[in-house]
N, C-alpha and C positions, 0 to 999 in steps of 0.2 A: 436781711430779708425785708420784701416788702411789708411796713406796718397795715396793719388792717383797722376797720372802724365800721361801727353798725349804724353812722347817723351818717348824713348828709353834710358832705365837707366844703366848702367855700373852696374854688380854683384861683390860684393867684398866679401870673403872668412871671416868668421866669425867661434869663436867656442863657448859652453857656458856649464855648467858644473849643473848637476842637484844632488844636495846633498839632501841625505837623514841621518837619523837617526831612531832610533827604539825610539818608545816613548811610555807614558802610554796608546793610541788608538790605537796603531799600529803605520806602517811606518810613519813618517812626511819628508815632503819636504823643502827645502828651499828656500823661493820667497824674492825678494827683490824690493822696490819700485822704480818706476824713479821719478825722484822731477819732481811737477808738470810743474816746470819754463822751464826746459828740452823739446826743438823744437820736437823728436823724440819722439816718444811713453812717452810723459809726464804725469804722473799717473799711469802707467799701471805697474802691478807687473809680475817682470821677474824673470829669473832665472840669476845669475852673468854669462856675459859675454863679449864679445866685438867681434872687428874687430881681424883678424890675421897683424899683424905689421910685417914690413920688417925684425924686429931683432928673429922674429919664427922661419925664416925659416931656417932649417938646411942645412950643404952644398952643399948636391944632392938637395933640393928644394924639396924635397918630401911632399905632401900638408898633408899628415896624419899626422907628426910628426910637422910641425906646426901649426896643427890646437890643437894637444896636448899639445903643449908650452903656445897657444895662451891662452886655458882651464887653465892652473897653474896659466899663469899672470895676466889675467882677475878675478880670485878668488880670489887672495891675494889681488890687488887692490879694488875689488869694497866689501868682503867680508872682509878681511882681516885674510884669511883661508889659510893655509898652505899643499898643496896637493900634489902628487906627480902620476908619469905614471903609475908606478903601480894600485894606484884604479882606473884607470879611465876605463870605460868596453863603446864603444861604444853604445850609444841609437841609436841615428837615425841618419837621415840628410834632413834638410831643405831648401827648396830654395823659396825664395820670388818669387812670382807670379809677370808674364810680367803685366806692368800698373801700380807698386805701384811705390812709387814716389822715395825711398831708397829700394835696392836687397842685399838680400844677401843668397848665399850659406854659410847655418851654420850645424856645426857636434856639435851636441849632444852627452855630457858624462854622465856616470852615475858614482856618486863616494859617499863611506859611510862615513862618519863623527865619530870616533871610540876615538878620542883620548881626547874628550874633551873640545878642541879650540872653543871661544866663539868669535860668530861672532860681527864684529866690521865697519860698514859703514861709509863714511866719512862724509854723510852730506850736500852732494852738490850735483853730478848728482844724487848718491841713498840717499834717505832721511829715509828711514828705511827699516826694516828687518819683518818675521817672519819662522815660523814653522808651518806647516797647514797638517793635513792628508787630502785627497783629497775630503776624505768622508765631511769634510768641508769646503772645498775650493769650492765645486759645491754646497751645500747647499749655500754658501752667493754669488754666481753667480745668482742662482736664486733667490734672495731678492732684489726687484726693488728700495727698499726703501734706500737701502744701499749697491749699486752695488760693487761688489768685481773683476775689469777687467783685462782682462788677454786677450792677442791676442790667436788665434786658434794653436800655435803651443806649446805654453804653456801649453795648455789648456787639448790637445791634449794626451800629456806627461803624465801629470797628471790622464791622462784616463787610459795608458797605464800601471802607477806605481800604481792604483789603484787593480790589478787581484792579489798586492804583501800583504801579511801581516807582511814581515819583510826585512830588509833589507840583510837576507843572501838569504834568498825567492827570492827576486829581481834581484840579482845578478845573482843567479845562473840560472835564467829564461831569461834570457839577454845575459848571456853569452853563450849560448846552441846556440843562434837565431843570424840571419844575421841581422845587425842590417837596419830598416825601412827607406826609402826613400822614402822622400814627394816631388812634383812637383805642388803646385795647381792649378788649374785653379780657375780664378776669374767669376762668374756668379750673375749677378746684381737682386735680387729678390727684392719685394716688404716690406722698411722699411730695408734692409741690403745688405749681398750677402752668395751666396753659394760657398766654396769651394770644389774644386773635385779634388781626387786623382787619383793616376790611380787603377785601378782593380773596377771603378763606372762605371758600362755601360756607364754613361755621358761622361763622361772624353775627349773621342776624338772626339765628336763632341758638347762639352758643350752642351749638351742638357739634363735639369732634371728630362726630361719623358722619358728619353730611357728606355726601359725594359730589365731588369738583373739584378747584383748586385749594392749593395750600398757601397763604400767607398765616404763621403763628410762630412764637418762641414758647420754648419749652423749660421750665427754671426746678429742676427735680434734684432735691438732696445737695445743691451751690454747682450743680451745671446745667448749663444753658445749652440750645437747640435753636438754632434758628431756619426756617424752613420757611423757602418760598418759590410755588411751582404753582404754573398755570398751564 
């Protein structure tokens, strides 16, 4: 679950890289677990990534090129996948929502897995790996018996790699498009909470019954809802 805090948290620059493969169902993803021992989102399967490090940043300081450094180093490290600037086509960009207890503004890559390199976790923060199309990643989301967690930004992603059936599909659908920025707002509903983006009537005045459009995820009791209509 998202950690909460009642002070004002410092936002640190993060990036994380979202690999796919073409497989026998179609596109597959690849999620990696955080060992449960792990204070931060312990359990919870991500996508390889991390913070951007002092040694990203290039020597204009340009946040994009270290945030693209940060996506190589973070994948070899927690993956042990060998990537380069070239596949990386931006997705989105995330930002932790005011109130949670750790922030961070993270840019989202999308990169294809082409060469065969098998993925390799160390064992420690990540305790395992897999490969999941999303068509069954949200079928074991909704199985209460054997919950499969994932925060809303993950989740999210996953919704969005879903409209792909292959990873040149993917690509080329992505790289057309501006890539997506999240903002959310946190709104405390009964048994979880509601995220809202912007372009959700709610959005600027948190309120869940404004009338208009819907951009929001829905995180109640370890299942997600992601809802966007205009």
């Amino acid at each position: 679950m998202l950690e909460l805090s009642s002070t004002a948290e410092p936002v640190f620059q993060a990036a994380t890289v979202v690999l796919v493969r073409d497989g026998d169902n179609g596109l597959e993803v690849l999620l990696v677990q955080r060992s449960k021992a792990v204070a931060h989102m312990g359990g919870m399967w991500v996508f390889p990534g991390g913070r951007v490090d002092e040694c990203d940043y290039p020597p204009d300081r340009d946040d994009y090129r270290a945030a693209l450094n940060a996506a190589i180093r973070e994948t070899q490290e927690e993956a042990g996948l060998e990537i380069s600037a070239g596949q990386l086509a931006w997705l989105s960009h995330w930002t932790t929502p005011e109130g949670a207890k750790r922030r961070f503004a993270t840019w989202f890559f999308l990169a294809t897995l082409e060469d065969g390199q098998e993925v390799s976790v160390d064992g420690g923060e990540i305790s395992c790996h897999r490969w999941v199309t999303p068509a069954t990643a949200f079928a074991e989301i909704a199985d209460r018996e054997h919950p499969f967690r994932l925060m809303p930004p993950t989740f999210v992603s996953m919704v969005d790699l879903a409209a792909y059936d292959s990873c040149q599909a993917a690509h080329a659908g992505i790289s057309c498009r501006d890539a997506f920025h999240y903002a959310p707002r946190m709104v405390f509903v009964e048994n979880g909470i509601c995220f809202l983006y912007e372009g959700d009537a709610g959005y600027p005045n948190e309120d869940l019954e404004a009338e208009g459009g819907r951009h929001r995820t829905y995180m109640i009791d370890g299942q997600l809802e992601y809802i966007r209509r205009y």
